[in-house]
N, C-alpha and C positions, 0 to 999 in steps of 0.2 A: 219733340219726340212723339211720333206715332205709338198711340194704345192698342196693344195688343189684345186682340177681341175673340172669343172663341162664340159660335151662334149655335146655339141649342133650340131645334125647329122642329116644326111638320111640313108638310108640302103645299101649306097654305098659299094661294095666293097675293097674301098680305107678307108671310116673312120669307116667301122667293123676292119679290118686289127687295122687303128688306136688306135682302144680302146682298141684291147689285147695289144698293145706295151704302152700304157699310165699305163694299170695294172700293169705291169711288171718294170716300168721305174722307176730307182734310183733318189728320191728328189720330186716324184711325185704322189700324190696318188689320183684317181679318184673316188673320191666321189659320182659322179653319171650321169647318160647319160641323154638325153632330145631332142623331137623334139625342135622344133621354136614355136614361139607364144605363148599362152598363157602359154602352158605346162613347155618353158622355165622359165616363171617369176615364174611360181610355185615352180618350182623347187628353181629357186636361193634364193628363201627365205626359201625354207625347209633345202638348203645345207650349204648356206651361204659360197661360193668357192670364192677362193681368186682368180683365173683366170676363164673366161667363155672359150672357144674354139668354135670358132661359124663357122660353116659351110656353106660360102657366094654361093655353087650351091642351091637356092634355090629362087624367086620371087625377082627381086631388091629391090622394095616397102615393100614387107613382113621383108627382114631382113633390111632394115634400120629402119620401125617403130617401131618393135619389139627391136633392139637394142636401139632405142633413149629412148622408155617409160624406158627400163631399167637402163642406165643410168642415166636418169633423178630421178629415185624414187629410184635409189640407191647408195648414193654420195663414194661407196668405188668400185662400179662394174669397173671390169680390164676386155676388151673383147679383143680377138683375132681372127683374121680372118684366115680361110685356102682358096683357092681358087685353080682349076686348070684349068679356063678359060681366068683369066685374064681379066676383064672385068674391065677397070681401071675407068671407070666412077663411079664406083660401088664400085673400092676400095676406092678411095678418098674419094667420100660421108661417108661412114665407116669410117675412119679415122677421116675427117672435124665433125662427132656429138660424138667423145671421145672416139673412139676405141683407146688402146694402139699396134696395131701391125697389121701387116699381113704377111703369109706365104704361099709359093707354096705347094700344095700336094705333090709334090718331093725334097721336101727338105728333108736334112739329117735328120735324127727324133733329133741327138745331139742337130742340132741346134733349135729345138720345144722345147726342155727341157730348153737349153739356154734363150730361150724368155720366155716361162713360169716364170721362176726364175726373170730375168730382168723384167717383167712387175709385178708380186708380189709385188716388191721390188717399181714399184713405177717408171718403166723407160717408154722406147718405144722400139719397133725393128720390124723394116722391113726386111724381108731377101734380100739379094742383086740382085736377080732378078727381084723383083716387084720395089726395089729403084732403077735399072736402067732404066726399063717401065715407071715409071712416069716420070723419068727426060728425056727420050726421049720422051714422049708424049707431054709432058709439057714445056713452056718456061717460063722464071725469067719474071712478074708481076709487075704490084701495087696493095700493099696489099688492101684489101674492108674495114675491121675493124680491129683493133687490139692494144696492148700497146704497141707494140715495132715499131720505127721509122725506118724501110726497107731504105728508102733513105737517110740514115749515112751511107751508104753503098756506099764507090769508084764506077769507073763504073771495074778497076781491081778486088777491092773485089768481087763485084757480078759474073764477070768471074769464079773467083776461087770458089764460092757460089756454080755453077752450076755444077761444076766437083768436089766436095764435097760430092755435094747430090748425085752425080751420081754413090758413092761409089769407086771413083780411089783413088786409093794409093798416097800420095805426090809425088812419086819417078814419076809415071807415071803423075800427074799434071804438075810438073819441066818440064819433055821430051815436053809435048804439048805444052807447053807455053813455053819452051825456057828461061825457068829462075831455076834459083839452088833451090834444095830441102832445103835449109838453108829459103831462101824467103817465100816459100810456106808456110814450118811451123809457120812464123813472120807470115805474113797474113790469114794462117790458126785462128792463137791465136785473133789477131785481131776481126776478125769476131763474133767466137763468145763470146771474151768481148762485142762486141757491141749489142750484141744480146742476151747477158743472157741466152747462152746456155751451158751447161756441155759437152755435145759429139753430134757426128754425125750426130744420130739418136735424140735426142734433136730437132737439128735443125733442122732438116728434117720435123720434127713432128709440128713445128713453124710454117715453113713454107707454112702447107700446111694447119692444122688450118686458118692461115692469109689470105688465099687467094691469098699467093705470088704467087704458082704452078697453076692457074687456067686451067680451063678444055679450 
């Protein structure tokens, strides 16, 4: 079943390029293009897209408000962010009012289809270079609000916490810390029982809802 895609852009030509490869794209059908603002909400209620694709070169205040009233007055809206500046103060805030994702303008477009599909479906995905930006920008926190109790968390768990989010591989966790890929996995599993998370990007997603990763 083709994902219903709604593309929220400028006249870049990175996300013209973008829209003929969304047309064309297996599992993907693009229902329809859209500035920001008003024109966006109009549209998502005429398309009714199961994922938004939001275009974050554009006012930081214009696309978080614009995202939040949609959110708000549409309890099934899925956004996704593209970015190619990087402006992590900007991602987060997207993220922290219910965006499910974000992605670089040079990413693999696979992995754009990938997200698409996983955010329909109800997940989250960051692509691995903006999830290593924020874990280098950002240190392990006390959460501000939230249901889940961050400090059940060892001071080793939260170690492991940190090179999680940061997208390494167990194998490469074990090397840094000097402990067997056998352990990682155990306190990998750990964590997120404790945390009521499914994967990764789950957590990830938690995390930065919660306030764990602050700016």
């Amino acid at each position: 079943m083709a994902r219903r895609v709604l593309l929220v852009y400028n006249h870049s030509l990175v996300m013209q390029g973008l829209s003929v490869l969304l047309e064309t794209a297996p599992g993907v059908e693009l229902i329809g293009r859209s500035g920001a603002g008003q024109e966006m909400l109009s549209r998502y209620q005429q398309f009714q897209p199961e994922v938004v694709i939001m275009n974050l070169a554009l006012h930081e205040s214009f696309i978080i408000n614009t995202s939040r009233h949609l959110l708000e007055d549409n309890q099934n809206a899925k956004l996704i962010g593209l970015t190619g500046d990087f402006d992590l103060q900007l991602i987060q805030e997207f993220l922290k009012i219910g965006a499910s994702g974000c992605l670089a303008y040079d990413c693999e477009f696979e992995e754009l289809v990938e997200a698409i599909e996983v955010v329909a479906e109800g997940g989250f995905h960051l692509c691995p270079k903006i999830s290593s930006l924020l874990i280098n920008e950002f240190k392990l926190g006390s959460p501000t609000s939230n249901d889940r109790d961050w400090a059940v968390l060892t001071d080793r768990e939260r170690s492991i916490l940190l090179e999680l989010l940061g997208s390494k591989a167990v194998k490469e966790i074990a090397a840094d810390l000097s402990l067997s890929a056998n352990t990682i996995y155990v306190l990998k599993r750990r964590i997120m029982k404790k945390m009521g998370a499914r994967s990764i990007a789950e957590l990830t997603k938690l995390a930065i809802r919660d306030g764990v990763l602050p700016v």
